[in-house]
BATOR-906150 format. One line per field, with one value per residue (C-alpha): x, y, z; residue number from 1. Coordinates in steps of 0.02 Angstrom, whole numbers. Each point is the difference from the previous one (the first is absolute). Example, Ala and Ser with C-alpha at 12.3 -4.5 7.8 and 13.67 -1.06 7.14 Angstrom:
c1 (615|69)
c2 (-225|172)
c3 (390|-33)
num (1|2)
END
This chain:
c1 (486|-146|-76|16|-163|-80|61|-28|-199|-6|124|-135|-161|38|70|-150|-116|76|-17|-181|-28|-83|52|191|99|127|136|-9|-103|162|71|-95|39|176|63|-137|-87|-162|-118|-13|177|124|-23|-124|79|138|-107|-92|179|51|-164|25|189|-55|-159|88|159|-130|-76|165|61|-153|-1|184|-26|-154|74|170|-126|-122|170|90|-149|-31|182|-26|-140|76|163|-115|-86|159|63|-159|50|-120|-83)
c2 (250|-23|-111|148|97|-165|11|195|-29|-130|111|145|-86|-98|155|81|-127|-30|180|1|-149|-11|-182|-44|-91|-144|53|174|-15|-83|159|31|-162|6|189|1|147|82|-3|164|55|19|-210|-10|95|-102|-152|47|27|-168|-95|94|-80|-143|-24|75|-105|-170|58|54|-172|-83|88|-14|-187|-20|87|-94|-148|55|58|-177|-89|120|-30|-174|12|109|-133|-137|50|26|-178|-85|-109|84|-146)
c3 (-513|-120|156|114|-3|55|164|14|-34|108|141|-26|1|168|82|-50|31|182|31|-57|81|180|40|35|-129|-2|11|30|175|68|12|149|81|-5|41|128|-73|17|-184|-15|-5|-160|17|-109|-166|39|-7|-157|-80|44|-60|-181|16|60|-136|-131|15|-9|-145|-100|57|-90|-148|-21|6|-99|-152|12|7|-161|-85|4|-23|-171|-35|0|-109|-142|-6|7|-147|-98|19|-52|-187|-117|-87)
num (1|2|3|4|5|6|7|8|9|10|11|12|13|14|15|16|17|18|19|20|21|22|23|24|25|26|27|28|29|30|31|32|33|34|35|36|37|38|39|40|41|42|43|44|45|46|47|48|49|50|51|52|53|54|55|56|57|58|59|60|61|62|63|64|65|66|67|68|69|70|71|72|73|74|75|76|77|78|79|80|81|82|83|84|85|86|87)
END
């Protein structure tokens, strides 16, 4: 849970930032595309909510990873340290 307001900073910024945004975004502007609507419709808050999922999710993902990755590699570190002979 402590990884958790990651992915809401992320969610809000790209919801925000597609909202602000006058250009379409990946993969938001698919929205469009595939229900066959018109832009200026309820389509495109649906497509800003589904860019912050979409954007938020990535970046979660990567920070998940890169922290298990510094963690072990700190881990590793620390033990490695202990079991050097002292001479």
């Amino acid at each position: 849970m402590k990884d958790s307001p990651i992915f809401v900073v992320f969610f809000v910024f790209f919801t925000l930032a597609t909202v602000v945004a006058p250009v379409p975004m990946f993969p938001g502007n698919m929205i469009y595309i595939w229900f066959e609507m018109s832009p200026m419709s309820y389509a495109f808050y649906i497509s800003a909510i589904i860019n912050g999922i979409t954007y938020g999710l990535v970046a979660w993902i990567v920070y998940v990873l890169a922290s298990k990755m510094i963690g072990k590699s700190t881990s590793e570190e620390m033990a490695g340290g202990e079991k050097k002979p002292k001479t």
